[in-house]
C-alpha positions in Angstrom: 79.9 56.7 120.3 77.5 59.5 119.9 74.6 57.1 120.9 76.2 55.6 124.0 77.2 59.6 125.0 73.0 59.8 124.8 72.4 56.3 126.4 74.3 57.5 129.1 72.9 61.3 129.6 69.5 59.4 129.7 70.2 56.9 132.4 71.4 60.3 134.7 69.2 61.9 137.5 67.7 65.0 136.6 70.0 67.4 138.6 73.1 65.2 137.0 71.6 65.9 133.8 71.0 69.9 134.6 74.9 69.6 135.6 75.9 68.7 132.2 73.8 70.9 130.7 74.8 74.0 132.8 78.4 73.2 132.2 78.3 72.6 128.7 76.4 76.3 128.5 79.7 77.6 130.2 81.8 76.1 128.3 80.4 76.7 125.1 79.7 80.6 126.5 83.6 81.1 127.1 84.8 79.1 124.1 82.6 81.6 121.7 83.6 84.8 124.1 87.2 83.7 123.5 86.4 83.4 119.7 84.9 86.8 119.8 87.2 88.5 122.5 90.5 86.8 120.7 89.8 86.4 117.0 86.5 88.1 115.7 86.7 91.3 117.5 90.8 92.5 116.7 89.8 91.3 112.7 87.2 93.7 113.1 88.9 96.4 114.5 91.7 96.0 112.2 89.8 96.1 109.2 87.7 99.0 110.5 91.4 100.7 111.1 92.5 100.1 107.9 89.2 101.4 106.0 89.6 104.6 108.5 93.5 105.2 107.2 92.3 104.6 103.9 89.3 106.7 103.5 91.7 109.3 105.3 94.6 109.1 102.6 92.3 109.9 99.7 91.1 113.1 101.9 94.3 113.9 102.0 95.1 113.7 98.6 91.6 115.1 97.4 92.2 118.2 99.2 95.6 118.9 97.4 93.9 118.3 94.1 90.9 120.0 94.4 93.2 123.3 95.6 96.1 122.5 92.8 93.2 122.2 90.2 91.4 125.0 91.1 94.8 127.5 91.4 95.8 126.3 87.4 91.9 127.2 86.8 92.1 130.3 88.0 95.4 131.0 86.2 94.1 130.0 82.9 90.9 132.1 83.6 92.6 134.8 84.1 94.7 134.7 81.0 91.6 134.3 79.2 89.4 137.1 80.6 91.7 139.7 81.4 95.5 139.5 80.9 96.1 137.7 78.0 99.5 139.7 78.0 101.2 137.9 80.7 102.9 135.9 78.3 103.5 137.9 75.6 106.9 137.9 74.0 107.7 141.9 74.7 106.7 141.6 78.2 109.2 143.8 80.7 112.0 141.7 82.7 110.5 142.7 86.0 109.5 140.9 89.0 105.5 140.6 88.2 105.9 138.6 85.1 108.7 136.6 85.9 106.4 135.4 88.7 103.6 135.0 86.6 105.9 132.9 84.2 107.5 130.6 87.0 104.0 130.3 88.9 101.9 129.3 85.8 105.0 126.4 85.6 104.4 125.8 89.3 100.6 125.2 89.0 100.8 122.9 86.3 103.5 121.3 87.5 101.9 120.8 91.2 99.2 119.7 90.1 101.1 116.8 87.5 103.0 116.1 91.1 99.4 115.5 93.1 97.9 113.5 90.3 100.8 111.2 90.0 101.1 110.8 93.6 97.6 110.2 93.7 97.8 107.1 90.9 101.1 105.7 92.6 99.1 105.1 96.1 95.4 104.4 94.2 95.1 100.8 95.1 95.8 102.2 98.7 93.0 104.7 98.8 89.5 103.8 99.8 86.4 105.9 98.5 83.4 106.3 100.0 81.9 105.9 96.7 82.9 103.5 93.8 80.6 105.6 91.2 82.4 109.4 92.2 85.8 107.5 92.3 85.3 106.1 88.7 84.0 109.8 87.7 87.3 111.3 89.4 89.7 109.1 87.4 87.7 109.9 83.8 88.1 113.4 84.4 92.0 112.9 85.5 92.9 110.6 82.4 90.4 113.5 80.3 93.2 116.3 82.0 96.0 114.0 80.6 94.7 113.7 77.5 94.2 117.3 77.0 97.8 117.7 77.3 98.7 115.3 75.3 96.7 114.6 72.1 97.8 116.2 69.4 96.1 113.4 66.9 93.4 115.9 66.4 95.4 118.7 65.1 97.2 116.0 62.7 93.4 115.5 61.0 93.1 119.0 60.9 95.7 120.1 58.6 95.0 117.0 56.5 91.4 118.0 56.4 92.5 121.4 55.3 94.8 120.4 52.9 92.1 117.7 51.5 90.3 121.1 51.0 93.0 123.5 49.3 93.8 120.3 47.0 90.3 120.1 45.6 90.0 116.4 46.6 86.6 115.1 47.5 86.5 113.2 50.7 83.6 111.4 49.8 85.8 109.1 47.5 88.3 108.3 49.9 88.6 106.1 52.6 88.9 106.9 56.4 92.3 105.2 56.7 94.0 106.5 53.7 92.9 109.9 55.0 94.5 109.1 58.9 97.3 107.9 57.0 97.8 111.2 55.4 97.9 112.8 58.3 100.1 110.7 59.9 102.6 111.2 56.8 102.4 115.1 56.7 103.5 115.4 60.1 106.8 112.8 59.6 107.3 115.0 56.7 107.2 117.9 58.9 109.2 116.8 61.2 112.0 115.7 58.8 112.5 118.9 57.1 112.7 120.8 60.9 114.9 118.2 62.7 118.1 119.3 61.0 118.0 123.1 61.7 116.8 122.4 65.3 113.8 124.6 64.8 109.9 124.5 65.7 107.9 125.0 62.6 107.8 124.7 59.0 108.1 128.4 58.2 110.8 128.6 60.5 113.5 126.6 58.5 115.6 127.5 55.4 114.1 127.5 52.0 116.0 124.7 50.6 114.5 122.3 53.5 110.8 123.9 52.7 111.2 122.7 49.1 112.3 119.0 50.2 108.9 119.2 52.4 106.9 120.5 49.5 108.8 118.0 47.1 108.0 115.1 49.2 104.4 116.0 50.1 103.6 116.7 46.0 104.8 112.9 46.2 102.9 111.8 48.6 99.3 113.4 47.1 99.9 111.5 43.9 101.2 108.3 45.5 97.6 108.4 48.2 95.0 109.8 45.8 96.4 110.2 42.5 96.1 114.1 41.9 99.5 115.9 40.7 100.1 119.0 42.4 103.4 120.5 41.7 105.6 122.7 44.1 104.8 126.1 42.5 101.3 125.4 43.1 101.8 124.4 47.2 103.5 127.3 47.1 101.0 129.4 45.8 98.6 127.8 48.2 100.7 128.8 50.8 100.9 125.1 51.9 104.5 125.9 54.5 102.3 128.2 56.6 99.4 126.0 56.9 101.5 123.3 57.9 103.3 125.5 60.9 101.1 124.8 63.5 102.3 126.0 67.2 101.4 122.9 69.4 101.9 123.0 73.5 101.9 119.0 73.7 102.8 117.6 77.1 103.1 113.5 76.5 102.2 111.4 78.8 105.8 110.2 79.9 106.5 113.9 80.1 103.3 114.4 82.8 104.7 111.3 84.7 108.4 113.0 84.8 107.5 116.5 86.0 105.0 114.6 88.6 108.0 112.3 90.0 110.5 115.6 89.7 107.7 117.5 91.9 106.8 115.0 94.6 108.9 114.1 98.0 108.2 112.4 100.6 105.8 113.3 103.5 108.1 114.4 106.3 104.5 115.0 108.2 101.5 113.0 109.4 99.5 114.3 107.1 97.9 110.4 106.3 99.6 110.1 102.7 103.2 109.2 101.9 103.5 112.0 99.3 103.8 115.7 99.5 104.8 118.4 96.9 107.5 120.9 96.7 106.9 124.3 97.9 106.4 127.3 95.3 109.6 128.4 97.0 111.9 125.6 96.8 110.7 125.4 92.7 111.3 129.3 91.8 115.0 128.9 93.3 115.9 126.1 91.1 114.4 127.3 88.3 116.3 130.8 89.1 119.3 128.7 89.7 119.5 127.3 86.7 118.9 123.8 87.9 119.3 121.5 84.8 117.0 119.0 86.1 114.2 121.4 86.5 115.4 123.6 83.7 114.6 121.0 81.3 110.9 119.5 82.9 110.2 123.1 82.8 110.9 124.5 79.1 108.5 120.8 78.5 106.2 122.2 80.6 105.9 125.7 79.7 105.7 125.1 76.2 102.2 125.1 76.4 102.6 128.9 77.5 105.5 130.1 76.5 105.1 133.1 74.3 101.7 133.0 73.5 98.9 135.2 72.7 95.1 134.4 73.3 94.0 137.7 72.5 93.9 136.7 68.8 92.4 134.6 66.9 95.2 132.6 65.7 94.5 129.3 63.7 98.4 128.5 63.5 98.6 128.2 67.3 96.7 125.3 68.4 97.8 125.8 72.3 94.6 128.4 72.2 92.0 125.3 71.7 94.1 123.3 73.6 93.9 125.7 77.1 90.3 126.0 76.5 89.6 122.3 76.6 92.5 122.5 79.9 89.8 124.8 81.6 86.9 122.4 80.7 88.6 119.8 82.2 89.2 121.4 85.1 86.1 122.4 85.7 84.9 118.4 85.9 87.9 117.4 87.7 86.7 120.1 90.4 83.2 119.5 90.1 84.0 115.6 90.6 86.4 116.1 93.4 83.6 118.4 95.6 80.9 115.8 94.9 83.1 113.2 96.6 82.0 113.9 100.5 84.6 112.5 102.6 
């Protein structure tokens, strides 16, 4: 068929033949405008639409963070450098620190609320660069972390009691060792659980004996030494195992960010906004159970403590200074990212 279509052209006169080929021109000209004007041109602009709304819902959730990160910063610095009291135990019942109580909540808590509305629309966002984007998620999973781990603290007081024993830790393997620490902490946390209290020294003296019972029996069973009770006492074994810790767990991070986000009643290019400072301090001063209960997990990191000493039996001091690292390369990461 194609041959006799060529046969055919062949036999025409030459303007026949510039007839055909002019109209052929056209016709191919306005099926491929049609393509273009129809198809090609509205994928385009609907792709470069969409790019547009998502480049502009991470600016408008990097904004938040970068302000929410850098107002907890600044808190913590100034706890640090200059009023280490604000949380002090003694501290007067007047307005100035029961703002500074509530709005050290409210900056954590803001900031757990823009991180986890940040994660919920992540595969929405678009970044204008893949490397800063992967940098910006380390240093947010580094932020969770640092309110969360508290596996270090479990070596530490196994380390340190590997010490006061007299046991070599050249001898012993590294498992046996994690497993110690694992075991001293469920020992822990079985002679506090039934007097409802925080730390070892806390409790009665018949449920410190169990622990040091149980923990002599635990030494001979994992590396064969016999150490009675009188001598963990004599080591003073209950206060090296009452450690303060200000964990946050990961669960916990997720609930305070759902309790702190709403939805955007504004055009602000993200489905997510936070609660005002405003709306928070009136249900925390209202006794709201919800919040009353995200906020004693939240400010347990805080409450009562005292970084103007050098205190090895609080380990939220460590923890806040690896919070302000953190910080620091969550900001730095979110002002590299040029949107």
């Amino acid at each position: 068929m194609i041959c006799d279509s060529i046969n055919w052209f062949g036999r025409q006169e030459p303007p026949v033949k510039a007839a055909i080929i002019v109209g052929c021109i056209t016709i191919f000209t306005v099926i491929i405008g049609l393509i273009f004007k129809d198809l090609l041109i509205p994928i385009f602009l609907e792709r470069r639409k969409t790019r547009v709304e998502r480049k502009n819902v991470f600016k408008n959730y990097k904004a938040p963070l970068e302000t929410s990160a850098e107002s907890l910063k600044a808190r913590l610095d100034e706890i640090f450098r200059t009023r280490a009291h604000l949380l002090w135990k003694d501290n007067p019942a007047n307005d100035f620190y029961n703002y500074k109580f509530i709005s050290t909540g409210y900056r954590l808590s803001s900031l757990l609320g823009w991180i986890y509305a940040f994660r919920k629309e992540e595969s929405y966002l678009q970044v204008p660069s893949k490397k800063l984007h992967t940098q910006i998620k380390k240093e947010l999973n580094a932020f969770t972390k640092s309110l969360a781990d508290g596996q270090g603290v479990e070596m530490d007081v196994a380390n340190r009691f590997l010490l006061l024993f007299k046991i070599n830790k050249k001898g012993v393997e590294q498992g046996v060792i994690e497993k110690f620490s694992v075991e001293i902490d469920r020992l822990v946390q079985l002679a506090i659980s039934p007097e409802g209290k925080e730390l070892l020294n806390e409790i009665s003296e018949e449920y410190q004996n169990n622990f040091l019972m149980s923990l002599s029996q635990l030494v001979e069973k994992l590396f064969g030494k016999k150490i009675d009770v009188t001598e963990l006492i004599e080591l003073n074994i209950v206060q090296e195992a009452s450690i303060k810790l200000g964990l946050i767990y990961r669960d916990w991070q997720n609930g305070i960010g759902d309790l702190m986000i709403k939805y955007s009643d504004k055009k602000l290019g993200r489905a997510y906004d936070v609660i005002s400072f405003r709306e928070y301090e009136n249900k925390i001063n209202n006794n709201d159970n919800e919040y009353i209960i995200w906020f004693n997990r939240t400010m347990r990191l805080f409450k009562e403590l005292d970084v103007s000493v050098d205190n090895k039996f609080d380990n939220r001091i460590e923890q806040l200074r690896k919070i302000q690292k953190t910080l620091s390369e969550l900001i730095d990461a979110l002002k590299k990212c040029r949107v």
